[in-house]
C-alpha positions as CSV (number, residue, x, y, z in Angstrom):
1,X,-1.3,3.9,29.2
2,X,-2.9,0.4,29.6
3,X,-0.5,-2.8,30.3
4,X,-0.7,-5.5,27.6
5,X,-1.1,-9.4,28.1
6,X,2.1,-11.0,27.4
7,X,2.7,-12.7,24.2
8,X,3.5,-16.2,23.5
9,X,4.7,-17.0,19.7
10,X,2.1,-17.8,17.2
11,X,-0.5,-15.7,19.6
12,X,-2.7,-12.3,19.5
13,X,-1.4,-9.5,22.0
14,X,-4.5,-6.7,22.8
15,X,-3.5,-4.1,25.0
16,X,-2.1,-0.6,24.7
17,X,1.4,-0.9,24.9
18,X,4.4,-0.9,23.0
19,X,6.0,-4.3,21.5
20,X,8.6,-5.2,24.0
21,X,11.1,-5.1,20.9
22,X,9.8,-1.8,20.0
23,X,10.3,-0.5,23.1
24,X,14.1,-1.9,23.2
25,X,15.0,-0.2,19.9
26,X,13.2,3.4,21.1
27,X,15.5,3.4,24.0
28,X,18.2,3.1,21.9
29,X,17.3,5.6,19.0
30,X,16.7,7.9,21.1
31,X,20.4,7.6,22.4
32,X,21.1,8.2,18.8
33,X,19.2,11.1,18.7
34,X,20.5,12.7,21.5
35,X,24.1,12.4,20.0
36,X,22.7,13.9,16.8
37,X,20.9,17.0,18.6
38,X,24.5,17.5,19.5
39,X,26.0,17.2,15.9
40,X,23.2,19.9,15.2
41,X,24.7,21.8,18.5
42,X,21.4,21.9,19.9
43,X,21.2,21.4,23.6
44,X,19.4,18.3,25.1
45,X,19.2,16.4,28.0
46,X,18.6,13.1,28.0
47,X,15.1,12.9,29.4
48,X,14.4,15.9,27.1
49,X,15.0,14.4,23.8
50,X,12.0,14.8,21.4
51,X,9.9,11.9,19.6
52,X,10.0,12.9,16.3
53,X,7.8,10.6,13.5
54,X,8.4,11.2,10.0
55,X,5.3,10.8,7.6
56,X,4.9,9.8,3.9
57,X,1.7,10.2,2.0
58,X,0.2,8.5,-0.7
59,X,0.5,9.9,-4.2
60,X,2.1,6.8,-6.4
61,X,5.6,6.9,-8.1
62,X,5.4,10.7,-6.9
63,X,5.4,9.9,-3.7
64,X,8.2,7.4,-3.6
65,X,10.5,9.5,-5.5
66,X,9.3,12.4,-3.8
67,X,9.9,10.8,0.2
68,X,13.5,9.5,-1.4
69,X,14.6,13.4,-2.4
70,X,13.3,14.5,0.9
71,X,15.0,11.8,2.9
72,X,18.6,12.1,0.8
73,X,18.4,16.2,2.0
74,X,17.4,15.4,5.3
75,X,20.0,13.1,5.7
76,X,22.5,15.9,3.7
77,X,21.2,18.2,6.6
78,X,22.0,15.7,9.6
79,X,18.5,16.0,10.6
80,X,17.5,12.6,9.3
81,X,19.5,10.7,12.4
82,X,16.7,13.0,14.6
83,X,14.0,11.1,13.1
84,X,12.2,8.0,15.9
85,X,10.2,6.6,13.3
86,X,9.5,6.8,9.4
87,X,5.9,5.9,9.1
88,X,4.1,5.7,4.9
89,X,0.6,5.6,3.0
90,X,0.7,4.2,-0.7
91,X,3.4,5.4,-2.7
92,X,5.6,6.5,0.0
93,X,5.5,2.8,1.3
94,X,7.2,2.0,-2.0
95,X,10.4,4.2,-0.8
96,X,10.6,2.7,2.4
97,X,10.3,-1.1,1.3
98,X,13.1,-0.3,-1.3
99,X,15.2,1.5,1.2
100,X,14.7,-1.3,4.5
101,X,16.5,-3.8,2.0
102,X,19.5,-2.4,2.8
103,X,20.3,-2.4,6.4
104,X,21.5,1.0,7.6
105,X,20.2,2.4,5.0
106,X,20.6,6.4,6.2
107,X,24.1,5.9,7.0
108,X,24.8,5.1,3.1
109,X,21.9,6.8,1.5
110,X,24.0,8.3,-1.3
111,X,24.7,5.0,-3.1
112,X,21.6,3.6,-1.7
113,X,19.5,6.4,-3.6
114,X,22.0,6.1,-6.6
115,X,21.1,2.3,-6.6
116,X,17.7,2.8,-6.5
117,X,17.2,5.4,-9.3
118,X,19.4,2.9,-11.4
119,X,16.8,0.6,-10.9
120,X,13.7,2.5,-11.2
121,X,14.8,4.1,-14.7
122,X,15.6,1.1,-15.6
123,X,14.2,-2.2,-17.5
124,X,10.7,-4.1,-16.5
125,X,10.6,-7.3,-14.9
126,X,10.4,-10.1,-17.0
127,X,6.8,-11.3,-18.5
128,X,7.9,-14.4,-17.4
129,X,9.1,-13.6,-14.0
130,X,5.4,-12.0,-13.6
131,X,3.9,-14.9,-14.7
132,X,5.9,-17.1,-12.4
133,X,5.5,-14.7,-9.3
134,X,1.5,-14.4,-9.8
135,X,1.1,-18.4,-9.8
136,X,3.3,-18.8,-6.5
137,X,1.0,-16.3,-5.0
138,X,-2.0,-18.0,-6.3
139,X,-0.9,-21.5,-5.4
140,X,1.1,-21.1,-2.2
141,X,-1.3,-19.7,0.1
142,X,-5.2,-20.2,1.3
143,X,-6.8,-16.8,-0.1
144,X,-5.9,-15.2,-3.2
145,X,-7.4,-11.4,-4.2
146,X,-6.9,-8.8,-6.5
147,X,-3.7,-7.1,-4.2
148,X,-2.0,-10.4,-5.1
149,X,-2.6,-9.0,-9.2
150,X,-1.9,-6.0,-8.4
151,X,1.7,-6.1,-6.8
152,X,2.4,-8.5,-9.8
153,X,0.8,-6.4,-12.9
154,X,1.2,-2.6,-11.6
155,X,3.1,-2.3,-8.1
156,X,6.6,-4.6,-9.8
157,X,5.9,-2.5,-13.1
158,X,6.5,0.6,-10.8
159,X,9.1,-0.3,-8.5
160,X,10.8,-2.6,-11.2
161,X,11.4,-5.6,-8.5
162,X,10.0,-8.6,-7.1
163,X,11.2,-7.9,-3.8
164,X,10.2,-11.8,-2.1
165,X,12.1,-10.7,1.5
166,X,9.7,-10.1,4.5
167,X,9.3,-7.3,6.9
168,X,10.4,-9.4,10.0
169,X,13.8,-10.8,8.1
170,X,14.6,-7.4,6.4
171,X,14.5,-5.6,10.0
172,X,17.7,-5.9,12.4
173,X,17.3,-4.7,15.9
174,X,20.3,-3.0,15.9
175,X,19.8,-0.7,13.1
176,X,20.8,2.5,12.6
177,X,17.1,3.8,10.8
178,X,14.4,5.1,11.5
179,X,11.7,2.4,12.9
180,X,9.6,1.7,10.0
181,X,5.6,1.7,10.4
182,X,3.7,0.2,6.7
183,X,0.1,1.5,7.1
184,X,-2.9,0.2,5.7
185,X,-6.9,0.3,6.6
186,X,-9.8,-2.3,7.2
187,X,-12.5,-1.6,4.4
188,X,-15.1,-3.3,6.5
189,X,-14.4,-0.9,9.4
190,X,-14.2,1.7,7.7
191,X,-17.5,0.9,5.5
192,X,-19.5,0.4,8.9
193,X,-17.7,2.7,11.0
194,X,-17.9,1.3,13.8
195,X,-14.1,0.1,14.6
196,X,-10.7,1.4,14.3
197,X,-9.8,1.0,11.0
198,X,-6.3,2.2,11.1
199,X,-3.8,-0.7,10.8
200,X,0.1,-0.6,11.2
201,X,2.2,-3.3,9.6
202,X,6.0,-3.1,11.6
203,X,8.7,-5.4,11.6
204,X,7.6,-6.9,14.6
205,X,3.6,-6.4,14.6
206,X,0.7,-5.7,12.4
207,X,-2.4,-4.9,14.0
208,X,-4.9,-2.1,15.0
209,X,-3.2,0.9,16.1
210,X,-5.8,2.8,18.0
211,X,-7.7,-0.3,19.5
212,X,-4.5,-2.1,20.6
213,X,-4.7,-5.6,18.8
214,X,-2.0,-7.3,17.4
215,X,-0.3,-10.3,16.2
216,X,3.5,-11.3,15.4
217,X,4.1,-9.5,11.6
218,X,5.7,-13.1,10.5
219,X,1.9,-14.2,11.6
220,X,-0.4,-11.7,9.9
221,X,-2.5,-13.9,7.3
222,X,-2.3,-17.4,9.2
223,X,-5.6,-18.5,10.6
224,X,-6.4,-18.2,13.9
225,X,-9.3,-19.1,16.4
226,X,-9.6,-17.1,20.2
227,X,-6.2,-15.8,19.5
228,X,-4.2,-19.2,18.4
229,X,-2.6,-20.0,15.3
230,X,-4.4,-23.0,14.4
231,X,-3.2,-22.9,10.4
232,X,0.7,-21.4,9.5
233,X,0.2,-19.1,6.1
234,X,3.8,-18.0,4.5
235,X,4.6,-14.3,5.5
236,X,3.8,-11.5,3.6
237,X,6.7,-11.0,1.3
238,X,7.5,-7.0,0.2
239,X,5.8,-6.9,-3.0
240,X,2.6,-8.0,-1.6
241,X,3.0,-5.4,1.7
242,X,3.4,-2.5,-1.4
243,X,0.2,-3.6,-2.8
244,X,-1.3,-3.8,0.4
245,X,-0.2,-0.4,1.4
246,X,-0.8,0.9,-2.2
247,X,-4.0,-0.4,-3.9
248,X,-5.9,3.1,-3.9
249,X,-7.6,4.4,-7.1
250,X,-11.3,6.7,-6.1
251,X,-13.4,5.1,-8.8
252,X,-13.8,1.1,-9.0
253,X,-15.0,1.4,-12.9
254,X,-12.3,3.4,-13.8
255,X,-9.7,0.9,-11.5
256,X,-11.7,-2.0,-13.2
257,X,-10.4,-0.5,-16.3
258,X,-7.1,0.0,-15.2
259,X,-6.2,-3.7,-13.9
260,X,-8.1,-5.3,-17.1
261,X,-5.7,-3.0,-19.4
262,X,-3.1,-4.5,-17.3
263,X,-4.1,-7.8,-17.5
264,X,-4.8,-7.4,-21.5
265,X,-0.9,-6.8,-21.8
266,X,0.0,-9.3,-19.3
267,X,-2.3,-12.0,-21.3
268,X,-0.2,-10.4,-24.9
269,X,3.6,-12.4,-23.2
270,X,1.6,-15.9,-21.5
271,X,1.6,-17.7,-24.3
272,X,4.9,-17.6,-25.0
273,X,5.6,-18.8,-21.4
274,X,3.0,-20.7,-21.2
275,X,3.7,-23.1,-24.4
276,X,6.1,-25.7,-22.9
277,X,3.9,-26.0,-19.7
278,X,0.8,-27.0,-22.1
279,X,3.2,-29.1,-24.4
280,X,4.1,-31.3,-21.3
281,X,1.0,-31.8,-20.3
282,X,0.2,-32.6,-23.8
283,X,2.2,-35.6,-23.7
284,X,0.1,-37.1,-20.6
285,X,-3.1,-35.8,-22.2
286,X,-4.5,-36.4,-25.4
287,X,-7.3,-33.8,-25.0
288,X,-5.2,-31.1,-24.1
289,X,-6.7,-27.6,-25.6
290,X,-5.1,-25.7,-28.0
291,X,-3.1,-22.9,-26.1
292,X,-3.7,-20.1,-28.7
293,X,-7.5,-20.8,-28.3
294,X,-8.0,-21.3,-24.4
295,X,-6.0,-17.4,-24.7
296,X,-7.9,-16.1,-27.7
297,X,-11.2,-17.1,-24.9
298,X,-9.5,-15.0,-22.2
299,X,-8.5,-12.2,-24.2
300,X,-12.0,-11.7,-25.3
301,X,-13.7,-12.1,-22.2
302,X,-11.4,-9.2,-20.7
303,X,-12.3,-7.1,-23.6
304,X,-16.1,-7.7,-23.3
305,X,-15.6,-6.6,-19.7
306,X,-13.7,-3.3,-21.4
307,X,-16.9,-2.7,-23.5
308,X,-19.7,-3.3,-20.6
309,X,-17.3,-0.8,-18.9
310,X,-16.8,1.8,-21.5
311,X,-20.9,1.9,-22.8
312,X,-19.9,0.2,-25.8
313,X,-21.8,-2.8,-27.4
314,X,-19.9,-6.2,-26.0
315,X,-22.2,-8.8,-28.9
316,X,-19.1,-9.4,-31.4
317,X,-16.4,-10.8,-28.4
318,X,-19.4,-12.8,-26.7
319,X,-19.6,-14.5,-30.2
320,X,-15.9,-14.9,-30.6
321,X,-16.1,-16.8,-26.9
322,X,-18.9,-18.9,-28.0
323,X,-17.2,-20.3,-31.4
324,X,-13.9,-20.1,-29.7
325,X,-15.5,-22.9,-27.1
326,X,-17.2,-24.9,-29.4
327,X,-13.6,-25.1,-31.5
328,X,-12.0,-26.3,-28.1
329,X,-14.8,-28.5,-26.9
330,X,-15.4,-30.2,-30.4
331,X,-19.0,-28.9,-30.5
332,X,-19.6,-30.6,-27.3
333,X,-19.1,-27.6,-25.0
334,X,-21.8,-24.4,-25.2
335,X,-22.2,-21.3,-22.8
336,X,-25.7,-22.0,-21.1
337,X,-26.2,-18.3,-20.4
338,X,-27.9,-16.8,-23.4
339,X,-27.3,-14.0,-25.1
340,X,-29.0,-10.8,-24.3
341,X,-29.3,-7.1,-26.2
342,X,-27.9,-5.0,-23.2
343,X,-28.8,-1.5,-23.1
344,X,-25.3,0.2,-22.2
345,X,-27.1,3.1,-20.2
346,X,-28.3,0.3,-17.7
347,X,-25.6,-0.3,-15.5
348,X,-26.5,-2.5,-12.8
349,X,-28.3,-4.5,-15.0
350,X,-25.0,-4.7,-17.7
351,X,-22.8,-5.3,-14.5
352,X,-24.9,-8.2,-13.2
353,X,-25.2,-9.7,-16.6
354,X,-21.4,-9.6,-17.1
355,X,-21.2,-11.3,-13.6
356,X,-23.0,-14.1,-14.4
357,X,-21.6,-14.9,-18.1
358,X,-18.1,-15.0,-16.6
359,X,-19.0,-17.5,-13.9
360,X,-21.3,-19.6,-16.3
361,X,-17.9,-19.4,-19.2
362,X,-15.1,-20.8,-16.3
363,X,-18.2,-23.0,-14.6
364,X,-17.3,-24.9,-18.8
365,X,-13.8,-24.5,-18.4
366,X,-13.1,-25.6,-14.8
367,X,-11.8,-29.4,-16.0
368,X,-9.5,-27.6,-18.6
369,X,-5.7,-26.0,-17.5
370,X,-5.1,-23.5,-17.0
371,X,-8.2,-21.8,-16.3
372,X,-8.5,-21.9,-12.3
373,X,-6.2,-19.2,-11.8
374,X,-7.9,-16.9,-14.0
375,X,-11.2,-18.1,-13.0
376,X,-10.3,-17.0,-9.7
377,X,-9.0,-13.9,-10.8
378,X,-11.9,-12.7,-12.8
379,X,-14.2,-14.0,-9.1
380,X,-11.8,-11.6,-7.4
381,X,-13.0,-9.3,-9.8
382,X,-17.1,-9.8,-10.1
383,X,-16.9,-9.3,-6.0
384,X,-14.1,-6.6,-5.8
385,X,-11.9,-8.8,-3.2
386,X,-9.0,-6.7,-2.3
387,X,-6.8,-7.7,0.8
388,X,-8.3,-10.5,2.4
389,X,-7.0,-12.3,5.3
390,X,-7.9,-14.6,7.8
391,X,-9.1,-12.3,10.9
392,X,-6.4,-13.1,13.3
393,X,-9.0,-11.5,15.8
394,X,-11.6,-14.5,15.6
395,X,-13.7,-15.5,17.8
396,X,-11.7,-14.4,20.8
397,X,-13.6,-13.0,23.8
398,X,-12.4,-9.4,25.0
399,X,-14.2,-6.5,25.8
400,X,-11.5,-4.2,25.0
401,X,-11.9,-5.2,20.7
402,X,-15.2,-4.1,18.8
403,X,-17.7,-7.1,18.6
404,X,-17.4,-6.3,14.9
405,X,-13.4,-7.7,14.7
406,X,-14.0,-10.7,16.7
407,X,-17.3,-12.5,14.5
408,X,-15.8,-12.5,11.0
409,X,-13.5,-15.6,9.6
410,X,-11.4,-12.6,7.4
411,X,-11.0,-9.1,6.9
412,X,-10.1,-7.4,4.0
413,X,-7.6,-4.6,3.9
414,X,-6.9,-1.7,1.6
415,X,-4.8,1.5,1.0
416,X,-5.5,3.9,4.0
417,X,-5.6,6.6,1.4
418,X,-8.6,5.7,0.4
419,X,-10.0,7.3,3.9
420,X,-7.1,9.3,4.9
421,X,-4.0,9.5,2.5
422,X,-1.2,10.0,5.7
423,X,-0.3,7.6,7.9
424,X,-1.0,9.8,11.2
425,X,-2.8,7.5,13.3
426,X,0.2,4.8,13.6
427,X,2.1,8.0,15.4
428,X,-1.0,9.0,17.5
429,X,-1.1,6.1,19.3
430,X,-0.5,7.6,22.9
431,X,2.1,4.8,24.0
432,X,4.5,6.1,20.8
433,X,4.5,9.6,23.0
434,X,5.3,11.3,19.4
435,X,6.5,15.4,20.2
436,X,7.1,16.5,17.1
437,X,5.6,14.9,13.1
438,X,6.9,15.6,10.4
439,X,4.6,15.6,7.2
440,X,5.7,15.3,3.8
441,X,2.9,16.0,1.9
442,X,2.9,14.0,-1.9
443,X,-1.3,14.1,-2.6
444,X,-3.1,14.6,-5.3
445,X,-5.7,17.5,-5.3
446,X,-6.3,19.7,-1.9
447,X,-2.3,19.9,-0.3
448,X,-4.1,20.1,2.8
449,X,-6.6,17.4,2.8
450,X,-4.3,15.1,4.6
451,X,-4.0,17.5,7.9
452,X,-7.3,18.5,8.0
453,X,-8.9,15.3,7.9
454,X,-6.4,14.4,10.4
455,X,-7.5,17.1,13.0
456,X,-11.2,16.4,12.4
457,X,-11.1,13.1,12.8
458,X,-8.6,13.2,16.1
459,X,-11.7,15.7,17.1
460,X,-14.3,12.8,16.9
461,X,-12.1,10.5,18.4
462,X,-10.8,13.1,21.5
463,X,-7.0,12.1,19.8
464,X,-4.6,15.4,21.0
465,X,-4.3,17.2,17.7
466,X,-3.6,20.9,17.4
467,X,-5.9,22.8,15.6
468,X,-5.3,23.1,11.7
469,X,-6.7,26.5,10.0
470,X,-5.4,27.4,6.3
471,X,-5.6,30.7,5.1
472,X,-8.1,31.9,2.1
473,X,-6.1,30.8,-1.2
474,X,-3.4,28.7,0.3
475,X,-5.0,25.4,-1.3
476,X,-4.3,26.5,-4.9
477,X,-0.9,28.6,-3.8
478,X,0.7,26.6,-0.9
479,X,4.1,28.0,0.9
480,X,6.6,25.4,1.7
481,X,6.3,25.4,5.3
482,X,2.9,25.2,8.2
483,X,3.6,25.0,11.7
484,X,0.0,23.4,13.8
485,X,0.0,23.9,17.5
486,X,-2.0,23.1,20.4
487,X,-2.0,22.7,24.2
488,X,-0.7,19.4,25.0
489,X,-1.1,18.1,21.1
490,X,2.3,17.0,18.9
491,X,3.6,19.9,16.7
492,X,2.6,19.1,13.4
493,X,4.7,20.5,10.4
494,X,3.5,20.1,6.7
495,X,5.6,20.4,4.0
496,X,3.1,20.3,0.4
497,X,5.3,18.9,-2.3
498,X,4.4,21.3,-4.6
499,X,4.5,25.0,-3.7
500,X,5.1,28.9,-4.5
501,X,8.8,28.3,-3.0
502,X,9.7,25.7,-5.2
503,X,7.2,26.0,-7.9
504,X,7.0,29.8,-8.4
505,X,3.9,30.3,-10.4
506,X,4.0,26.8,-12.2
507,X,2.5,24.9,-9.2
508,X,-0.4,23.4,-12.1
509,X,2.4,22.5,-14.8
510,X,4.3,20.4,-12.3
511,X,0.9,18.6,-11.2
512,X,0.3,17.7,-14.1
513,X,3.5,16.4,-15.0
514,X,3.5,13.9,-12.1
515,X,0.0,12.5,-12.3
516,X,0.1,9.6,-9.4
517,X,-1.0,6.7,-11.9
518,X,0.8,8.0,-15.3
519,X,3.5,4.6,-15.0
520,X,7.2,4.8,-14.4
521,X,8.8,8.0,-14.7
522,X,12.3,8.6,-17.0
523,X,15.5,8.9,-15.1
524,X,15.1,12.7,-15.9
525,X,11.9,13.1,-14.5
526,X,13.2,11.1,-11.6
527,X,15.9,13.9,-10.8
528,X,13.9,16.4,-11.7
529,X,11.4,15.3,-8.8
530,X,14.1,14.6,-6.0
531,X,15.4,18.1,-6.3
532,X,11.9,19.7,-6.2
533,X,10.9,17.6,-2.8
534,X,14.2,18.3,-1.5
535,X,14.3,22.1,-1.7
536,X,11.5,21.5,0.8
537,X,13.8,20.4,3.2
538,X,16.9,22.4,2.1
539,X,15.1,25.5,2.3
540,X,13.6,24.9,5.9
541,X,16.7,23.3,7.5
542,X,16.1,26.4,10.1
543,X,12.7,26.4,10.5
544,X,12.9,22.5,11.1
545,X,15.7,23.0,13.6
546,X,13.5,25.7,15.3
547,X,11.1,23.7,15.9
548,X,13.3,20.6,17.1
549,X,14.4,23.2,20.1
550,X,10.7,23.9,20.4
551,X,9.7,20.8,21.2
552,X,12.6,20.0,23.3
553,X,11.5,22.8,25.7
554,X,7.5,21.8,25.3
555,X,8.9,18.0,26.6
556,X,7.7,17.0,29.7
């Protein structure tokens, strides 16, 4: 284990190591830990108590009620107090930022959980709360993307909150939880493969877990230059570390779709909100536009994008635009890009045509309110800009980080599930010594996909993983329960959500029901879900405490 160069505040930290206020809070969990062991009448000494991490997958609202049922059992079982660290991909990330609010969370987790399925079933957020939240994010910092339109129009739909705490306020070093570890990836490392693209977000750092470069967590976003802060950026608040963590959807025309559905209903409220905003300016500006037609111009560019994207023929909205513009403009304002007969079966040639008409239509509106924050919305869209961030990385001068993360003045960041949808690189890191992991399994498709793509890629990267074989039919049947060993690897348990234990033979009925983008579940479904992902744990509390003794004995 390589030593790290000490830290100063506001500066990078590269070296393989554990955060010094990491490393205080281990020592003391795993004090707790050992007094648990002995609630569970399992014999430990001290030096012998196991690292166990706890994993979350990706998988939407399934996978945050689905880590929130398994959690309440494991915490029913007295196993919960055994687990070192909770680490989550996507949905599961949802769970943890919900539960962190509360401090000591799995010391309360009945009313906690109670709380939280109130909320959840629950009303929407405010159109106008949206509304408000998605200008702050668009006026109060240096880079806006698509994640900042995300965790307004889909992640607070889901979770039914604006959470606006931060990771390093919400965490107290005296807790009685689980350390939490928020995972993400870097899409251009993981594009050009030729980094580590595996990044941790903690209450005290955020950084590359298997290259060993961070920066304070209360710094992640402000600009940097040879490891300085040179320009303060406000903290990433909760909302916007869910849509980090939980921006994954496979194909970017049907995601496209998705977010421009979302933003056709979010467009339906803004006039409303918007009025009184226009009305004041009104009285300063003689030559303010009519509200209903500057919106009437959005909603039809977002439904010509719809059309271009769905094959069908886009002609009648660009001609609503254009007389829409002349109305505004008084005849004096016309779209310089001409109209074209698109053939829908081109789609490069449709996509670049729909690029250019939305920059030449705001390139008209830039003088007129309040077009900039859509204008930059719809740019976040023609160039798919998801996660960017000043690269807190640049232009420093180490040999120990890729050339790759040093050159670039930002880096964009994305769900991790989009390359691997469980978080087990944050727990691989060799300084976090993990014994034992834990994996609650929430995905959609292949149950095992997660594990195996875990082993190969630990493979590639010489990583101690044990090795993972399933047997012939086990994809479409799962059990319950897989135990992967190795010499001188972590255990690895997986736990599939679904399975032929809880399931019986209806495994494909209950996929079905909890599709991972199908909105926000009914208090019913919500139960129903919990008590499915719990059995998992209910039903194993032996075989889990099995392997606990297990991995006591394998500690060195």
């Amino acid at each position: 284990m390589g030593g790290s160069k000490p830290q100063e505040s506001g500066s990078v930290r590269i070296g393989h190591s554990l955060n010094k206020n990491e490393e205080e809070f281990v020592a003391r969990r795993r004090n707790d830990v050992l007094q648990s062991l002995k609630k569970l009448k399992i014999t430990c000494s001290e030096n012998k108590v196991p690292n166990i991490a706890l994993l979350g997958s990706g998988g939407g609202a399934r996978a945050m009620v689905g880590l929130l049922g398994s959690l309440d059992q494991l915490q029913k079982t007295g196993l919960l107090d055994c687990v070192l660290y909770l680490s989550g991909v996507s949905g599961s990330t949802w769970c943890m930022a919900s539960l962190y609010q509360e401090p000591d969370w799995s010391t309360k987790l009945e009313t906690v959980k109670d709380k939280m399925v109130q909320r959840l079933s629950g009303p929407a957020i405010s159109w106008g709360d949206a509304n408000a939240k998605l200008k702050k994010y668009y006026y109060e910092k240096d880079i806006f993307s698509l994640t900042d339109v995300w965790a307004v129009l889909f992640v607070a739909t889901i979770v039914k909150e604006i959470d606006e705490h931060t990771l390093s306020d919400q965490w107290d070093q005296k807790s009685k939880d689980p350390f939490p570890i928020y995972t993400a990836i870097d899409k251009q490392c993981k594009q050009s493969k030729d980094a580590d693209p595996w990044f941790e977000i903690t209450p005290h750092e955020a950084g590359y877990s298997l290259t060993g470069a961070f920066v304070e967590t209360s710094n992640f976003g402000s600009k940097f230059e040879n490891g300085r802060k040179i320009k303060n950026q406000p903290e990433i608040d909760m909302l916007y570390l869910q849509a980090l963590c939980g921006s994954a959807l496979a194909d970017e025309d049907e995601q496209k779709k998705f977010l421009l559905e979302r933003i056709k209903e979010f467009l339906k409220h803004v006039p409303i909100i918007e009025k009184e905003m226009v009305e004041e300016m009104g009285k300063e500006n003689a030559n303010t536009p009519p509200i209903d037609k500057c919106h009437q111009v959005l909603m039809d560019l977002v439904d010509m994008n719809l059309s271009v994207l769905n094959g069908k023929d886009p002609s009648a909205h660009d001609k609503s635009i254009r007389t829409k513009l002349n109305e505004i403009s008084g005849g004096k304002h016309q779209l310089s890009f001409q109209k074209k007969n698109l053939n829908p079966s081109d789609k490069e040639a449709v996509k670049q045509y729909m690029k250019q008409y939305t920059v030449d239509l705001f390139k008209g509106l830039s003088h007129i309110w309040p077009f900039n924050l859509w204008a930059s919305i719809f740019d976040c869209m023609k160039q798919w800009i998801w996660g960017k961030k000043y690269d807190f990385l640049h232009n420093m001068k180490d040999k120990a980080v890729p050339s790759t993360l040093l050159k670039s003045e930002t880096r964009d960041y994305e769900d991790a599930g989009l390359f691997i949808n469980s978080s087990y690189f944050s727990v691989l890191r060799e300084e976090r010594d993990i014994n034992l992991i834990i994996s609650l399994d929430f995905s959609e498709g292949d149950p095992f996909e997660t594990v195996k793509k875990a082993a190969e890629t630990s493979k590639k990267l010489k990583i101690p993983f044990p090795e993972v074989n399933i047997p012939n039919g086990h994809s479409e049947k799962p059990k319950d329960f897989y135990v992967f060993k190795g010499q001188n690897t972590p255990t690895v348990i997986h736990i599939p959500l679904f399975n032929v234990v809880n399931c019986g033979d209806d495994i494909e009925e209950w996929r079905k029901k909890y599709k991972t983008f199908q909105g926000s579940y009914s208090a019913e479904m919500i139960t129903e879900l919990m008590e499915v992902a719990g059995k998992n744990i209910t039903n194993n509390k032996d075989n889990l405490l099995d392997q606990i003794c297990l991995a006591i004995k394998m500690h060195k």
